[in-house]
C-alpha positions in Angstrom: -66.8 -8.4 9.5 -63.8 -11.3 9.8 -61.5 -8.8 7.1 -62.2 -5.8 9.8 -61.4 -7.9 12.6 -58.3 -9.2 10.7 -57.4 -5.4 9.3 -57.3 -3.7 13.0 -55.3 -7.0 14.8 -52.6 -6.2 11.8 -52.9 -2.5 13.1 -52.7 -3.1 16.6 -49.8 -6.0 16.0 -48.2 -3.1 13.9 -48.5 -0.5 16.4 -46.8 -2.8 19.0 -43.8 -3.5 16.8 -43.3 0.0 16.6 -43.6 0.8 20.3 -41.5 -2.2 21.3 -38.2 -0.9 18.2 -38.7 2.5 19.3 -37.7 1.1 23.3 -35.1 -0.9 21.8 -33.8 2.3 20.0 -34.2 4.5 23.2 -32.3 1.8 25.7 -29.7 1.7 23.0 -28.8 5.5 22.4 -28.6 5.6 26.6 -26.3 2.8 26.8 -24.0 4.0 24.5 -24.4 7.6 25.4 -23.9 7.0 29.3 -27.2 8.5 30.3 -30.5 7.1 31.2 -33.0 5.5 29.3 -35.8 8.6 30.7 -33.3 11.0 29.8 -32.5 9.6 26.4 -36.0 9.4 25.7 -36.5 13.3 26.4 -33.5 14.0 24.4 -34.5 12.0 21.2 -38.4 13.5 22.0 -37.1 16.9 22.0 -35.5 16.9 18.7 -38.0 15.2 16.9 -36.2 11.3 16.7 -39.0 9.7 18.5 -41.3 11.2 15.8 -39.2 10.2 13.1 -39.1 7.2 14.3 -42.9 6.2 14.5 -43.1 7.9 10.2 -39.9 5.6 9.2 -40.3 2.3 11.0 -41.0 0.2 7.9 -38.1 1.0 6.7 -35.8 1.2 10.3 -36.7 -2.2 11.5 -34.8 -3.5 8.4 -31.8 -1.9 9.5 -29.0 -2.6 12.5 -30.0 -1.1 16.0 -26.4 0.3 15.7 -27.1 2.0 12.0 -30.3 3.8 13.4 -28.8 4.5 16.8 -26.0 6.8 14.9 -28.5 8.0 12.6 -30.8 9.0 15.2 -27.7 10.9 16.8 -27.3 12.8 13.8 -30.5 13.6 13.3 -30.4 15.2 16.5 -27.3 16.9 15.7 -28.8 18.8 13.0 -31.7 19.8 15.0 -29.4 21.4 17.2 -28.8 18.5 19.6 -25.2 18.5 21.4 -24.7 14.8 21.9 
């Protein structure tokens, strides 16, 4: 019972992690893209980033807010995005 109980706090603490990058991410791309951070949010949702975000965070965490900030803009790009 203890290694459940130890197995879904690791999940939970994991799934906050993730929510609380992914807001980083999303205040970041509206600051530097002069929009808001509800509007930047619908962009990168609309385009699949917010997705991609969620499958790749292992990895994203490790790098710069600035790395993944362009590479979420590019990734958007190529799914037809315009900013």
């Amino acid at each position: 019972m203890r290694r459940k109980r130890k197995i879904e706090r690791d999940m939970a603490i994991n799934v906050i992690n993730t929510i609380e990058y992914i807001v980083i991410l999303v205040a970041d791309f509206a600051m530097n893209n002069g929009m808001s951070e509800e509007d930047a949010y619908r962009y990168l949702n609309n385009y699949g980033a917010i997705a991609l975000c969620e499958k790749h965070y292992g990895i994203m965490h490790t790098l710069s807010v600035e790395d993944n900030v362009q590479t979420l803009r590019e990734y958007c790009r190529r799914k037809g995005g315009t900013i």
